[in-house]
Structure formats: structure tokens, C-alpha cells
C-alpha positions in Angstrom: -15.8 -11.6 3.0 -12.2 -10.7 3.4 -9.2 -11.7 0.9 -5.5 -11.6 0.9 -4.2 -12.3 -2.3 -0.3 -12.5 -2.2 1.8 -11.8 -5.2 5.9 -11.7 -6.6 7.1 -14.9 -6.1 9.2 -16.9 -7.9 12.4 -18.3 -8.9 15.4 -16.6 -8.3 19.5 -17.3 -8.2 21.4 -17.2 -4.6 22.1 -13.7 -3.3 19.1 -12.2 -5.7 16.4 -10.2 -4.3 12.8 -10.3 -4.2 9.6 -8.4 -3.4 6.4 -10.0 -1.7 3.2 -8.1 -1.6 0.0 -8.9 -0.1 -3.3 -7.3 -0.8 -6.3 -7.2 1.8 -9.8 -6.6 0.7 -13.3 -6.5 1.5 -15.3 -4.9 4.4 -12.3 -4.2 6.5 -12.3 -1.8 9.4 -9.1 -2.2 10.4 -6.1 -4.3 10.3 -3.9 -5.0 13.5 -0.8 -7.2 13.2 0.3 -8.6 9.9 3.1 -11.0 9.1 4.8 -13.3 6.8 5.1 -16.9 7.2 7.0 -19.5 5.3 6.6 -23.3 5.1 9.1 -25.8 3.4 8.7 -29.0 2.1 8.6 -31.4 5.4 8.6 -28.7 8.1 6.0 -26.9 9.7 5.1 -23.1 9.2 7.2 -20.6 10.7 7.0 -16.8 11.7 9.7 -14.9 8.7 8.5 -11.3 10.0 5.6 -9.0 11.9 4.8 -5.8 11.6 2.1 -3.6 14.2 -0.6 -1.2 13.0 1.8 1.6 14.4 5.0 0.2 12.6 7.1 -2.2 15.3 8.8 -4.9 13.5 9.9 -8.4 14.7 11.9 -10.6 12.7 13.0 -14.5 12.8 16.7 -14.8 13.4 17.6 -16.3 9.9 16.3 -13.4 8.2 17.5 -10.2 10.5 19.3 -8.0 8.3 17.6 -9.6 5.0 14.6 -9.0 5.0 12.5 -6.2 5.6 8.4 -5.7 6.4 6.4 -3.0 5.5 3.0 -2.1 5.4 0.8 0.9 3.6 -2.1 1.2 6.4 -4.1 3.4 3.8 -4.2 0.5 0.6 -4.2 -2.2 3.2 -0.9 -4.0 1.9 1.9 -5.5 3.6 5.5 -5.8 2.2 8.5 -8.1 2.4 11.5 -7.2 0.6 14.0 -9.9 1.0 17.6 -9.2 -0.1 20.6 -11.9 -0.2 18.8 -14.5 -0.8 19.7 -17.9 0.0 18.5 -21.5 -1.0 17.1 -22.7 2.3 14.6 -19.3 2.2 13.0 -21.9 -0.5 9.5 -22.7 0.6 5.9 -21.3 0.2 5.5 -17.5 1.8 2.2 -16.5 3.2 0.8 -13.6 4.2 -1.1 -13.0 7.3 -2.8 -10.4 9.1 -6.1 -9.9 11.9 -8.5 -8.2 10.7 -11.6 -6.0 12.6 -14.8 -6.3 10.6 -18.2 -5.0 11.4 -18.8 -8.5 12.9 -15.6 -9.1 15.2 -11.5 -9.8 14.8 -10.2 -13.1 13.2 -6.9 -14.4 11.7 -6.8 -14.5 7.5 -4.5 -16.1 5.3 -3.7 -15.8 1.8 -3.2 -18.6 -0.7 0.6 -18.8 -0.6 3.4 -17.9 -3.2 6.1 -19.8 -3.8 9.8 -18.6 -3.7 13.0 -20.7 -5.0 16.3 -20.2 -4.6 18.5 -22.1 -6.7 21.8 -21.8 -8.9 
């Protein structure tokens, strides 16, 4: 069985900073591509930021220059430090990543953690 718990959400004011982590476990072999995804209230789920096993990076337009992914390959976390933030970067942040097991590659989610921006 494989987790990802998310964690460090919350509310914050405009132009505040935050830091997301997200924690894989359980009979992992190895993780390829992980990313963060957002969703707001009334629109669908969209790509914030990706990061490969060897470190390449890819980042939605309306964060470039915000907001930075990371990854520590050896505690199997992922990382998004998001700077300047802004009120529409309101919305529920999950983490993603594809994960090898002993029995094949899939897709896992976390749970979601929620980040507000508001005055």
C-alpha cells in the first residue's frame, strides 16, 4: 500500500509565502515524475509544477518565478515553496507522483491541503 500524505497548508495574507511537503510511503521502489496540482472551487484540476527523478522542472505560467519544486529522492518527498503569494493561488494543492512497486507503476494522490490567500 503506498501513501502520500501532504502537509503546510493554510491561510495566509497576499504576498506571504508558503511551504508544501508531501511524504510518500510504503513498499516503494522508485519514484519517477512527481508534481503538484491545484483545484479551485468550480474549476477543474490543474498542473502548478513537475519535477523528474533526475531534477527537470516544468512549471504552469501563473506560477513561473513563484514557485519552486523540489524533491529529496532519498526520504521520498517532494517540495513546493511558493513565494508572493496571491489570492487566486486559493484552492486545494495536491500532490502527485508515479510510483514503481514490486507489482508494476501507477499514479497516487494525496488527500489535498488547502491554501488561502486572503487580506
Amino acid at each position: 500500500q503506498v501513501q502520500l500524505v501532504e502537509s503546510g497548508g493554510g491561510l495566509v495574507q497576499p504576498g506571504e509565502s508558503l511551504r508544501l511537503s508531501c511524504a510518500a510511503s510504503g513498499r516503494i521502489l522508485k519514484i519517477n515524475a512527481m508534481g503538484w496540482y491545484r483545484q479551485a472551487p468550480g474549476k477543474e484540476r490543474e498542473l502548478v509544477a513537475s519535477i523528474t527523478s533526475g531534477g527537470t522542472t516544468n512549471y504552469a505560467d501563473s506560477v513561473k518565478g513563484r514557485f519552486t519544486i523540489s524533491r529529496d529522492n532519498a526520504k521520498n518527498m517532494e517540495y513546493l515553496e511558493m513565494n508572493s503569494l496571491k489570492p487566486e493561488d486559493t484552492a486545494v494543492y495536491y500532490c502527485n507522483a508515479r510510483i514503481i512497486l514490486y507489482s508494476g507503476i501507477d499514479d497516487y494522490w494525496g488527500q489535498g491541503t488547502q491554501v488561502t490567500v486572503s487580506s
